[in-house]
N, C-alpha and C positions, 0 to 999 in steps of 0.2 A: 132689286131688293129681293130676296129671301123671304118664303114666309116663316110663319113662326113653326108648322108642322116641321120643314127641313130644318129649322133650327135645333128643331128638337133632336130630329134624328142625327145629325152632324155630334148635337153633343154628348148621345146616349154613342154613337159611334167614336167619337172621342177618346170618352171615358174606360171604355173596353179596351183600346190601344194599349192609354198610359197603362191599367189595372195590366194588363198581358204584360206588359214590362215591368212588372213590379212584383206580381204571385204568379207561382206554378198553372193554376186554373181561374179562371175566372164565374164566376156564379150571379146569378142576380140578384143576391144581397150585399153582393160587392159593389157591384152598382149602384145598386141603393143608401150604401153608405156613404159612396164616393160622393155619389149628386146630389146628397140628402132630400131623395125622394120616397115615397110608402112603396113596400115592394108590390101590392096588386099595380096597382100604376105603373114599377116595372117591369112588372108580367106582359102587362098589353102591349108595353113599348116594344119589347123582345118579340113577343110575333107579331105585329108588326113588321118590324125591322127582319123576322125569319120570312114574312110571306113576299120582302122587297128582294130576297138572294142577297140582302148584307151581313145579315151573322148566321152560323149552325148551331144548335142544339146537341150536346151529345146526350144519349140516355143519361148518363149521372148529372143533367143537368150543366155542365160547362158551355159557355158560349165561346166560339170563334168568331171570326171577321173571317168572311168569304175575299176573294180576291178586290170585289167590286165595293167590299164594304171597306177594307183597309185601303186602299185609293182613296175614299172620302176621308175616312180617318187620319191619314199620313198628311193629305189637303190642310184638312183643318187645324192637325197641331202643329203642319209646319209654320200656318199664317199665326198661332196663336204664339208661339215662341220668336217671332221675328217682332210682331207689334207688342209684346210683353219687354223682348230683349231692347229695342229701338223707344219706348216712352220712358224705360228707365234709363236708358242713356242720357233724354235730355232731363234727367233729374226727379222725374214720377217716384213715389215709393214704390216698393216690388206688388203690393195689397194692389192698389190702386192699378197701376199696371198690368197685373193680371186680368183684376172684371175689366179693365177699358178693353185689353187685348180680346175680351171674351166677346164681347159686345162687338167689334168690327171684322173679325175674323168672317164672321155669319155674310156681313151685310156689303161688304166693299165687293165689285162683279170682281173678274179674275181679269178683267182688264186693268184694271187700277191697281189694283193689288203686283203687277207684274212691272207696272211701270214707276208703283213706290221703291217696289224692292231693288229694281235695277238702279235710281236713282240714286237711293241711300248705299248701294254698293259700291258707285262709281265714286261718289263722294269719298264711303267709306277708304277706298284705295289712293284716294287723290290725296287724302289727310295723309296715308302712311309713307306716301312718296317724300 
C-alpha cells in the first residue's frame, strides 16, 4: 500500500499531465483549481515535487513534468482511465467511477494491477471473437 504523502504526489502529478493536455502552460493556480486545493498548499506541493526531479519551474512560473515525473504521471492516469473505463462497463455511473477509480489507482501494487488488466483484456478479446 501507498502512503498518503505518494498519493499526494501521484495526484498533484497527475493533474499537471491532464492540465498539459488541455492549456498551453500550466501554473499553479491551475492546479489549484483542478484539485480544489488553497494555492499556498500548492506552493509547498510544487517544491516539493521540484526538490524530488519531478516537475521544473520556468522563471514565468509554468511547471513541467521532468521525465521521471511524467512516468509517474502517465502510471497513474493510465491505471485511472482503465478502472474508471472498466467499473463503468459493469454499469457504475461515470461520477462514481471516477472517485472509485481515484481511490485504487493509488493503492493496488503493480502486481495486480498487471494481472487485472491482462485478465479483463483476455476476456475483453475472447468476448469479441
Amino acid at each position: 500500500m501507498r502512503t498518503k504523502s505518494n498519493e499526494s504526489v501521484e495526484d498533484y502529478l497527475e493533474a499537471i499531465l491532464i492540465l498539459s493536455q488541455k492549456l498551453p502552460v500550466v501554473r499553479s493556480v491551475d492546479i489549484a483549481n483542478e484539485l480544489g486545493y488553497k494555492k499556498p498548499s500548492v506552493s509547498i506541493a510544487m517544491k516539493n515535487l521540484r526538490e524530488k526531479d519531478y516537475i521544473y519551474v520556468m522563471e514565468q512560473g509554468y511547471i513541467y513534468l521532468t521525465d521521471s515525473g511524467k512516468e509517474i504521471a502517465e502510471m497513474i492516469y493510465e491505471r485511472h482511465n482503465f478502472f474508471k473505463d472498466w467499473l463503468i462497463s459493469m454499469g457504475v455511473d461515470e461520477k462514481t467511477a471516477a472517485d472509485d477509480a481515484c481511490k485504487i489507482e493509488h493503492d493496488l501494487s503493480p502486481e495486480s494491477y498487471a494481472a487485472i488488466k491482462k485478465y479483463f483484456e483476455d476476456h475483453k478479446n475472447m468476448d469479441n471473437q
